[in-house]
FIBA-695290 format. One record per residue (C-alpha): residue number from 0; z, y, x; residue in three letters. Coordinates in nm, 2 decimals. Layout:
// FIBA-695290
{atom NUM; {Z; Y; X}; "Ala"},
...
//
This chain:
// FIBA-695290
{atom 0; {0.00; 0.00; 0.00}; "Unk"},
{atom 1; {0.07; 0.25; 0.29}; "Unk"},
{atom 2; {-0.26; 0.17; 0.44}; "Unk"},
{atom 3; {-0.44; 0.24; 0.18}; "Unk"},
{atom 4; {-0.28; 0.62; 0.14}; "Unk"},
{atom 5; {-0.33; 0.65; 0.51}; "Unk"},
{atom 6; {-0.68; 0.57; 0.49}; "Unk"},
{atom 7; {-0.71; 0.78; 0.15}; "Unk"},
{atom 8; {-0.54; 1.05; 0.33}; "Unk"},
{atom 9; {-0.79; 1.01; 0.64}; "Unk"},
{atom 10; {-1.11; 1.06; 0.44}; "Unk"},
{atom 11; {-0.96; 1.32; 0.26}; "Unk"},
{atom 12; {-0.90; 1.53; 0.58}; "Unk"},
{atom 13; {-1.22; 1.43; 0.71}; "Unk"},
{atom 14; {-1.41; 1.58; 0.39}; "Unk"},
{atom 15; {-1.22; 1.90; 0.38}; "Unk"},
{atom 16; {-1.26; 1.90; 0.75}; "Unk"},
{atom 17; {-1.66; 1.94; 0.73}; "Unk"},
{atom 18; {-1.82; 2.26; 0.78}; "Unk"},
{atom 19; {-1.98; 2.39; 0.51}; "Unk"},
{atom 20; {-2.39; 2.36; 0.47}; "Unk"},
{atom 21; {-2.68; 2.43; 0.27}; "Unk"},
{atom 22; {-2.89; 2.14; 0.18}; "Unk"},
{atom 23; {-3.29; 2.27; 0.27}; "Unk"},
{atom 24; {-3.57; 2.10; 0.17}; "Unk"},
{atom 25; {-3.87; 2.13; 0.42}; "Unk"},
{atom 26; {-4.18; 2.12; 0.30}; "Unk"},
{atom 27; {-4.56; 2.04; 0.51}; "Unk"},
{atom 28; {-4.91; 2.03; 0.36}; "Unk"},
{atom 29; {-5.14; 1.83; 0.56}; "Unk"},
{atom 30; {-5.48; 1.93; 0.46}; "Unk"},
{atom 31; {-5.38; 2.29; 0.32}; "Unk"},
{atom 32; {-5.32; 2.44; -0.01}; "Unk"},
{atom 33; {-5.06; 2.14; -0.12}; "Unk"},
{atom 34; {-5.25; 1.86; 0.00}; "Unk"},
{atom 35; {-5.06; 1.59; 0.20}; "Unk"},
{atom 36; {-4.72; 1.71; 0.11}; "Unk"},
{atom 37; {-4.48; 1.57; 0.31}; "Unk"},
{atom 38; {-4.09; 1.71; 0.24}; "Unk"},
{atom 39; {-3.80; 1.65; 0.47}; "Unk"},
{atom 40; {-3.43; 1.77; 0.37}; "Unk"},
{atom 41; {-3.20; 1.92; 0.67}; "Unk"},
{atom 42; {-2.83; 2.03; 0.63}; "Unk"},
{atom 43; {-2.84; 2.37; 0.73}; "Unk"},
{atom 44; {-2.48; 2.46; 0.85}; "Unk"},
{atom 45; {-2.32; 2.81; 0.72}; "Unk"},
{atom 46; {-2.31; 3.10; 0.97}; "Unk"},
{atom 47; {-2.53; 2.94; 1.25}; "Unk"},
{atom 48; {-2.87; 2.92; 1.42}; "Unk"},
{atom 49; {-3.01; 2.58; 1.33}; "Unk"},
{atom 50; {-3.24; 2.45; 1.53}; "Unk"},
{atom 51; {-3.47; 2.14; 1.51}; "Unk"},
{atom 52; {-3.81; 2.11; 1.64}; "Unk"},
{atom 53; {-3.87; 1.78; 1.52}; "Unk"},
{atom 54; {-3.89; 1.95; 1.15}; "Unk"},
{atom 55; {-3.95; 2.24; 1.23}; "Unk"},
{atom 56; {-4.23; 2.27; 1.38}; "Unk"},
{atom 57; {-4.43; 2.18; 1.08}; "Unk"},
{atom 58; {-4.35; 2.39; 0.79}; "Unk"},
{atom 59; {-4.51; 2.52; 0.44}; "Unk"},
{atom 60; {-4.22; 2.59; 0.23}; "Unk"},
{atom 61; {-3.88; 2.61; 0.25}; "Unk"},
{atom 62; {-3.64; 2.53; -0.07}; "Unk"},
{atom 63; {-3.26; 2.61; -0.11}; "Unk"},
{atom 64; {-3.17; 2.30; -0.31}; "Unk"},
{atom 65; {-2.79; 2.26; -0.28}; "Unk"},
{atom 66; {-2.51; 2.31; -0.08}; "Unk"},
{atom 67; {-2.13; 2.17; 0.06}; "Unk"},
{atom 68; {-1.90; 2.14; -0.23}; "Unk"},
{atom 69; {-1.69; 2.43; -0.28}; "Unk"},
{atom 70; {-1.98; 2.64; -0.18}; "Unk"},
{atom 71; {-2.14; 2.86; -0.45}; "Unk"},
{atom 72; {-2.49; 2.74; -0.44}; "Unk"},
{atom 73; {-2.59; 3.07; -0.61}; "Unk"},
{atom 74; {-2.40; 3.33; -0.37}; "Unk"},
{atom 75; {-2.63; 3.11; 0.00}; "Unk"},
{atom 76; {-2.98; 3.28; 0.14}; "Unk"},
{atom 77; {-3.12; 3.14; 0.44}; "Unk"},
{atom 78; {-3.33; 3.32; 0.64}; "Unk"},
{atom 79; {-3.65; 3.16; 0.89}; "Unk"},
{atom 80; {-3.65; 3.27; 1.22}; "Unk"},
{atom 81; {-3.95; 3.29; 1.42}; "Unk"},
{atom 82; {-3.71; 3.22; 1.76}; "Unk"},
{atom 83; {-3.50; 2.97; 1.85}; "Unk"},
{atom 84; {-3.22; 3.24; 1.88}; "Unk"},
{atom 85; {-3.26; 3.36; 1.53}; "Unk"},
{atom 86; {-3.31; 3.71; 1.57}; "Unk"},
{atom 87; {-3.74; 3.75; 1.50}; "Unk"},
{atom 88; {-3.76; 3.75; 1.10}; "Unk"},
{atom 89; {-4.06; 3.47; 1.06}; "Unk"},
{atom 90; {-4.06; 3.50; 0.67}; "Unk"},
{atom 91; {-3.89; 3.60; 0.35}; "Unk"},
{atom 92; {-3.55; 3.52; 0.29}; "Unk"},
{atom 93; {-3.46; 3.24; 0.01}; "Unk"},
{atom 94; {-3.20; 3.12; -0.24}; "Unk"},
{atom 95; {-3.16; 2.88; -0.48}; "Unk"},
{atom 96; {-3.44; 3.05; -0.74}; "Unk"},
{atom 97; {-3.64; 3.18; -0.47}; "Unk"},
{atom 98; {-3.82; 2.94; -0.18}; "Unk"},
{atom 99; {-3.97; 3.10; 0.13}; "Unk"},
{atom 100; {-4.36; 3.03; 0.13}; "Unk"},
{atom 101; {-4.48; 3.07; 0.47}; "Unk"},
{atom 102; {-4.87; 2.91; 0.48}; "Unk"},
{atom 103; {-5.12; 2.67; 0.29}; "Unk"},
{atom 104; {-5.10; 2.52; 0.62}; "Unk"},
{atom 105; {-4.80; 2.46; 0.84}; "Unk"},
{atom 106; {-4.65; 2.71; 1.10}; "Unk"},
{atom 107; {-4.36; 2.68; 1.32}; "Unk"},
{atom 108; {-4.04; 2.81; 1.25}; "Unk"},
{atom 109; {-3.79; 2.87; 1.49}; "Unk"},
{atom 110; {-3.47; 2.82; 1.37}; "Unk"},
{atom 111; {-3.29; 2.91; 1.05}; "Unk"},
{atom 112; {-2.99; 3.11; 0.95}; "Unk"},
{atom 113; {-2.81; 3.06; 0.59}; "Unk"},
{atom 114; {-2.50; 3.27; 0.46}; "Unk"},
{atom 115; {-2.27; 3.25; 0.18}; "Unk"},
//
């Protein structure tokens, strides 16, 4: 019985103990103007440069589609950076409502920044 609060109190610290994110769907047409749509989802984390080539170097469109619990999905923008450093604006901000459409094709995009 004590085991199993010491494990239930383990995960619970481990959850609150996570950073808080955004949850970004990246999207890539292959073949332009939404052909060959492929979509990849990244967790973005609050208040940081995110970086990863591997996704993003190939993007379309970026959606907001979620974010940590206890985060107010409707209070996070992220913002695509056209440097790894985040600090060259590469495109329009976006929110939950709004995506950020960058090409037909696929560009690369830096990194990305998202606030609550």
């Amino acid at each position: 019985m004590q085991f199993s609060a010491i494990i239930a109190a383990a995960f619970a610290g481990f959850a609150a103990a996570q950073a808080p994110y955004a949850l970004v769907a990246v999207e890539s047409s292959h073949g332009g103007a939404g052909n060959g749509l492929v979509n990849k989802t990244i967790q973005v984390p609050l208040d940081t440069v995110y970086t990863n080539p591997a996704v993003l170097n190939e993007v379309s469109t970026l959606y907001l589609i979620s974010c940590s619990q206890g985060t107010n999905v409707y209070s996070v923008v992220c913002q695509p950076h056209k440097d790894p450093a985040g600090t060259d604006t590469g495109a329009k901000p976006f929110d939950i409502k709004t995506p950020s459409y960058l090409s037909t094709n696929t560009v690369v995009v830096g990194s990305i920044t998202c606030h609550a």
